[in-house]
N, C-alpha and C positions, 0 to 999 in steps of 0.2 A: 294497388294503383296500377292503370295499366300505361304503356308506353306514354301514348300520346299526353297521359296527366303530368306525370314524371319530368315528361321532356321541357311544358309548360310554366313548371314548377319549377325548371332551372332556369330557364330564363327570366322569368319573374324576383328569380334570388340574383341573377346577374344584374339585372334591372336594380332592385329597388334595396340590393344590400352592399351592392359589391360600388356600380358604376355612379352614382351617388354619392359614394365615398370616395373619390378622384382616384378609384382606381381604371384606367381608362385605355392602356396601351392595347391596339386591338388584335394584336397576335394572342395576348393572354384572354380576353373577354370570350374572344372565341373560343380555344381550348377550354377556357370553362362550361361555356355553355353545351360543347360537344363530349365533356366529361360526366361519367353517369355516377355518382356521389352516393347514388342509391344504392348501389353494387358493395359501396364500403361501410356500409349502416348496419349495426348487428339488426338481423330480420325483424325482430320484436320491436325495437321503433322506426322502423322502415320511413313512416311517415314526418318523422324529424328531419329529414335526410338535408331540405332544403329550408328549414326553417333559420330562423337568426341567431339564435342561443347555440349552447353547446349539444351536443349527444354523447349522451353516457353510455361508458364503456366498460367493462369487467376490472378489477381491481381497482375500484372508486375513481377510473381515469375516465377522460372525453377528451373529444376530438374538438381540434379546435376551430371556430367557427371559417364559415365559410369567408367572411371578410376579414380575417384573419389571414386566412392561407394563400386568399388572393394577397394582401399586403405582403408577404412575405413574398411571392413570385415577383410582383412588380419591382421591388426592391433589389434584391438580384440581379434580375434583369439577367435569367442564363443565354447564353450564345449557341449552344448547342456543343461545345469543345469539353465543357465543366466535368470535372470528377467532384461530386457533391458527398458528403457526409451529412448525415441527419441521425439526429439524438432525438429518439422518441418516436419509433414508428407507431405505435397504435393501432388501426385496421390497414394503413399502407394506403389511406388517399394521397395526404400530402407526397409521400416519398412516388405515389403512381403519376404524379401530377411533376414534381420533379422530374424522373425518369424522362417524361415526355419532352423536356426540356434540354437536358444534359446528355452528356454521354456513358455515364456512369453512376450512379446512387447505393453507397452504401448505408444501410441503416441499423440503428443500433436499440434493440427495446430489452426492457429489463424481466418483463413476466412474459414466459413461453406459451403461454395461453395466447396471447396475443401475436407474440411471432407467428406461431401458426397460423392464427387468419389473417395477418397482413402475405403471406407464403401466400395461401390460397389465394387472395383476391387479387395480388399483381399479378401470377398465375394464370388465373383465369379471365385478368380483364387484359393479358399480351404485353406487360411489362418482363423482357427480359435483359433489361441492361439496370436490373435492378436487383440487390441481394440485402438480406434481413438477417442479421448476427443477434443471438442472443447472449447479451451481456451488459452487463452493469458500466454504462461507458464513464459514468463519475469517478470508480475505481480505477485510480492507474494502471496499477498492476493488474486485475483482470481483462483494460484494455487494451494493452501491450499483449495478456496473452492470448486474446482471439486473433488477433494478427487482422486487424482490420483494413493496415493501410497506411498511409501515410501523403504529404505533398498534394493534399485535397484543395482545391480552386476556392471551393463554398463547402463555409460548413452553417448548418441549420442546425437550433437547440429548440423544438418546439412544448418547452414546458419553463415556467418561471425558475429564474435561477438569481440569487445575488448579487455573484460572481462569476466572471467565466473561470473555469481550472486552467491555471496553464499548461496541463496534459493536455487539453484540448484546443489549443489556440497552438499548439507544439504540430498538430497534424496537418496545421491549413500549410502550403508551400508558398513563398515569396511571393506579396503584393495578392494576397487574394481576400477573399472576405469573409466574416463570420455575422449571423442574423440569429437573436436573440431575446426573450422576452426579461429583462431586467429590474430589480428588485423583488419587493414582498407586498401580498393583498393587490393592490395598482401597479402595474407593471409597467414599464414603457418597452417597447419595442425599438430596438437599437441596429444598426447596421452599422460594422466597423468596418471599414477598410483600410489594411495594413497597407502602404504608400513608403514605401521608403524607409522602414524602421520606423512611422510614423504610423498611430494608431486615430483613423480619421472616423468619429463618431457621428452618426446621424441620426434623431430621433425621429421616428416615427407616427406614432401612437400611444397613447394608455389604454389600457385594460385591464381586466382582471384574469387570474388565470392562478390552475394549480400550480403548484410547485412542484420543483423536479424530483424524483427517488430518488435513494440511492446513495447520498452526498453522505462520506463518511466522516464520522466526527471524530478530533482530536480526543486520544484519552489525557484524560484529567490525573494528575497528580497531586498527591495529599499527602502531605509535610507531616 
């Protein structure tokens, strides 16, 4: 596909997937339409890049759809100050799309295959206030010991989860937020915002969506 399809092809998905869905604030419409989606596509379905559905990714993952990732920006709502955490890099759109937003983007994925082309493609598309830890960020203990960080503004969990750990709601710092896809099979999309010792819930959306790796299970004991 050359340039001018591409380019066409993201306006059309701003158009008719994202702006349609009242996603609408026009500092993000822009950034999307000026961000190239196609850059973060494994090459082999290149041509998904702007469709509606998901794009699949190496170890049975995808990326989450494009009106997804806008919901998750508008939500937010970053200022440009945020130190952001994100659970689930994948190819590193969302976290590139992040970056562009904040001041800071750490991100955390679980299979090195994938770190690596989320490296490359922030990389290469001039994200550099952006860095990709590999690690199991479910696991406490492994979390702790990549030394990720801590007092994070926003944290982003871009894969279905139950619960949030409270290892990971331990990392956001006083009155910030955390953005998450919550329950099993149908998910709603939730935005918490800690206010005072107060945990102020907003639902979002429903969707479907994987589930996150990683989540270690209790061992079982037998009497």
């Amino acid at each position: 596909m050359d340039a001018a399809t591409l380019h066409s092809a993201r306006r059309n998905m701003v158009e008719y997937q994202i702006r349609c869905c009242k996603v609408l604030n026009p500092e993000l419409i822009d950034m999307l339409v000026n961000s190239p989606r196609e850059k973060f596509v494994p090459e082999h379905v290149v041509s998904l890049a702007y469709m509606e559905g998901s794009v699949p990714l190496p170890h049975n993952q995808e990326m989450l759809t494009p009106l997804q990732e806008a919901q998750i920006l508008q939500a937010i709502d970053l200022k440009g100050t945020e130190r952001v955490l994100e659970v689930g890099t994948g190819t590193g759109y969302l976290t590139y799309l992040l970056a562009l937003q904040a001041s800071e983007v750490v991100s955390c994925e679980i299979h090195e295959e994938l770190v690596n082309l989320a490296e490359k493609n922030l990389k290469e598309n001039g994200s550099d206030n952006a860095k990709v830890v590999h690690v199991n960020a479910m696991d406490e203990a492994a979390l702790q010991a990549a030394n990720v960080g801590k007092d994070f503004d926003v944290i982003v969990i871009g894969a279905a989860i139950e619960t949030i750990p409270e290892h990971i709601k331990a990392l956001l710092k006083e009155n910030g937020q955390l953005i998450a896809f919550i329950g099993k099979d149908i998910v709603t999309l939730e935005l918490h915002q800690f206010i005072n010792g107060m945990d102020i819930k907003t639902g979002i959306t429903e969707t479907r969506l994987l589930p996150i790796e990683g989540i270690t299970k209790e061992r079982e004991f037998v009497f």
